[in-house]
Wavefront OBJ file of the C-alpha trace (Angstrom):
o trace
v 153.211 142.482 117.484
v 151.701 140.309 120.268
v 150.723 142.969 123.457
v 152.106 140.225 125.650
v 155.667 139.994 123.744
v 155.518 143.884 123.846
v 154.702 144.165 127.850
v 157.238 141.781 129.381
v 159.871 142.828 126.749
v 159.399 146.381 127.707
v 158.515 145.320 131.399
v 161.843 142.822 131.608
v 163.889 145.546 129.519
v 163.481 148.216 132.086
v 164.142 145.886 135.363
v 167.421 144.718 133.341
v 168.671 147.897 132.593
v 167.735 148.980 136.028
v 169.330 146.084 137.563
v 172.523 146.969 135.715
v 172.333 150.651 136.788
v 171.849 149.795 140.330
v 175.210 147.100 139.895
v 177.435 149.769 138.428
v 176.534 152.380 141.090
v 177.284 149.805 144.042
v 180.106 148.861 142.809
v 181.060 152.676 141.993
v 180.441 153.163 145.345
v 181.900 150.207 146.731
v 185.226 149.435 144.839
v 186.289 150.262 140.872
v 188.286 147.540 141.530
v 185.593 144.896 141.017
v 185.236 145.772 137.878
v 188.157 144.488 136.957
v 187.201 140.780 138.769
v 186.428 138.298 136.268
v 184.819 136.059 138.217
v 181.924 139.297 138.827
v 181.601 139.843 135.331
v 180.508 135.995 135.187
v 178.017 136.558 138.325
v 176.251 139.233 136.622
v 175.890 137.443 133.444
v 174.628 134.582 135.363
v 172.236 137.290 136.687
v 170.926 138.298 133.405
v 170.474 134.273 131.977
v 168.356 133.527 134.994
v 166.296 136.744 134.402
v 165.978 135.799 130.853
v 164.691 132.806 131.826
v 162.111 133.966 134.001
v 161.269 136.153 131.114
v 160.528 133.391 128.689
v 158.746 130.811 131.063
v 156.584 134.062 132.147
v 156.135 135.226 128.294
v 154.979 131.390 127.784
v 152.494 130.835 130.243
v 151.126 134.369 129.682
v 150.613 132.852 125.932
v 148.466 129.829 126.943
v 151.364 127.608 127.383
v 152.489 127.431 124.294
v 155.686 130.141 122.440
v 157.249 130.034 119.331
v 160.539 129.781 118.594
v 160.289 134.016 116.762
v 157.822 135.211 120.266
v 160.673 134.107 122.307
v 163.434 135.389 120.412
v 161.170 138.869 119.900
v 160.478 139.106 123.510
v 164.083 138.045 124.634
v 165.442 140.970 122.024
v 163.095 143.984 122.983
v 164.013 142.920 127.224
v 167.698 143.145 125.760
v 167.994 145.778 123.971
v 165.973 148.123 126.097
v 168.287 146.671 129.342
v 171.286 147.143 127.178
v 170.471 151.273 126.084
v 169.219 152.166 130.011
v 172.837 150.419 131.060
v 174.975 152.693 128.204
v 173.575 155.678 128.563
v 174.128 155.966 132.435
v 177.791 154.325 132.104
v 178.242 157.184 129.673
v 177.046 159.969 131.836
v 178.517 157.913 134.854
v 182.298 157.759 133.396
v 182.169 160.989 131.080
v 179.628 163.173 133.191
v 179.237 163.018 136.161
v 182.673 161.476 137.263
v 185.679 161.495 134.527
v 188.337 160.709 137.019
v 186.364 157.081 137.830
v 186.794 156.216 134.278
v 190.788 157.343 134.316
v 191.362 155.324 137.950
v 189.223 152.446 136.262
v 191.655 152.122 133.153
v 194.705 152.689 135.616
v 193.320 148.964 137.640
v 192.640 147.490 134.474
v 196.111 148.120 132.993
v 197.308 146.541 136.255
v 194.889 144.131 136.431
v 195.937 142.981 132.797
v 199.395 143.236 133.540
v 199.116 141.031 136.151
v 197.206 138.619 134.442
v 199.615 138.092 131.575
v 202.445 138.247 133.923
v 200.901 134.984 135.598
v 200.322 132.901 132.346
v 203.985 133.815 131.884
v 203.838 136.340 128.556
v 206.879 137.855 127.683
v 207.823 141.534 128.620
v 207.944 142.233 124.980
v 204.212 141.425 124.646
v 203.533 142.735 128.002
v 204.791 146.310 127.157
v 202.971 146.060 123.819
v 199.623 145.515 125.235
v 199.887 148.101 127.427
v 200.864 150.340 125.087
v 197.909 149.515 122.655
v 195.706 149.875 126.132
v 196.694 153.401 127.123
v 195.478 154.742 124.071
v 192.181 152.791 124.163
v 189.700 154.943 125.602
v 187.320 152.204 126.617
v 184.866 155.055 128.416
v 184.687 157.483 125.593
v 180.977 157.666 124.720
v 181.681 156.150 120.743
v 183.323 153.315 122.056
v 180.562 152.815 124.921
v 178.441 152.819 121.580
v 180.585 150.462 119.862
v 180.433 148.226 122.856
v 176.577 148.106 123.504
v 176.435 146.266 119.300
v 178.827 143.842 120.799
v 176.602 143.132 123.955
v 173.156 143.483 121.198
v 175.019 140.337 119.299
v 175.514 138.706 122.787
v 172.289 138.949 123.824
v 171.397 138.181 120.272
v 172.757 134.957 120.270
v 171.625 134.373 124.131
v 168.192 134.579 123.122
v 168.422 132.512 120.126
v 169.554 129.893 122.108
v 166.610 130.248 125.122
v 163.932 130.583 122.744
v 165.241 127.669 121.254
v 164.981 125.910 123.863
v 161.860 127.374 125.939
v 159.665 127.250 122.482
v 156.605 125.045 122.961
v 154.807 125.192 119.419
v 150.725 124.499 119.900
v 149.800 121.138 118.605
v 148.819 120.902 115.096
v 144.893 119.444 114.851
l 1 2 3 4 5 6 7 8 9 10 11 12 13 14 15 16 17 18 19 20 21 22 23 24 25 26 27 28 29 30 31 32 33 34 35 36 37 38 39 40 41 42 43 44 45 46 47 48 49 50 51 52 53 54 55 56 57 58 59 60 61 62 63 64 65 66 67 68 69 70 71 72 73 74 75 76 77 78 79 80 81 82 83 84 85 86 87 88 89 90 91 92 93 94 95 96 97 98 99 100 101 102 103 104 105 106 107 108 109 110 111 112 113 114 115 116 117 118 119 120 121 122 123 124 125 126 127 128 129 130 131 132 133 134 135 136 137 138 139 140 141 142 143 144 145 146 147 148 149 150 151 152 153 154 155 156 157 158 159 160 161 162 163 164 165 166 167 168 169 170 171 172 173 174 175
């Protein structure tokens, strides 16, 4: 593998994942309520696409001006994935650890929070009561399902970085 790809994957990986502890523990500290906020979750990706970006047009200029379509991808995955392990392992010692009860008040505002929601967009009680039954026996902070969640966000990024490299790639001119 390419020492460049390796260095700002590695390099990017750890400032993502650092970034992401550093979000959680504000907002820990902060509110739990913003966790529940839609509109933060869409900040923060927003947040991690920019970085990304940086990432690539760094990773490209570092290679002469020129990427492939598989250096950006590689480099894109490796920032990911390392970003992605940093973030689960402290949300698992975070919520199961070092603080249980955040993880219990944090399911009680998303219930709410959900409740609310479908309550607006006019769902029947019926449903209502059904999804909140189905919720209060999902323990979304259980370290398996933090483990089951981190594939999900390794497809997201996954397809993220498909789609940057794809579009950042600059092959070198054929002579």
């Amino acid at each position: 593998m390419n020492e460049i790809i390796k260095k700002n994957g590695i390099n990017f990986g750890i400032i993502t994942g650092v970034l992401s502890v550093l979000i959680t523990t504000s907002i820990y500290i902060v509110d739990l309520a913003l966790m529940t906020k839609w509109w933060l979750g869409i900040s923060i990706l927003v947040v991690y696409i920019i970085i990304g970006c940086v990432l690539l047009v760094k990773t490209k200029k570092d290679l002469g001006g020129y990427m492939s379509f598989k250096e950006g991808f590689t480099v894109y995955f490796i920032s990911a994935l390392i970003g992605i392990v940093i973030s689960v392992i402290y949300n698992i010692l975070l919520f199961n650890v070092i603080d249980p009860e955040a993880a219990i008040r944090l399911k009680e505002l998303t219930l709410e929070s959900t409740v609310q929601m479908l309550e607006k967009f006019g769902t029947p009680t019926s449903a209502i009561k059904e999804t909140v039954d189905k919720m209060k026996d999902f323990n979304q902070f259980s370290p398996m399902e933090q483990l089951k969640g981190s594939i999900w966000s390794i497809v997201g990024s996954a397809i993220f970085g498909a789609i940057l490299a794809a579009i950042f790639k600059k092959d070198k001119p054929v002579f």
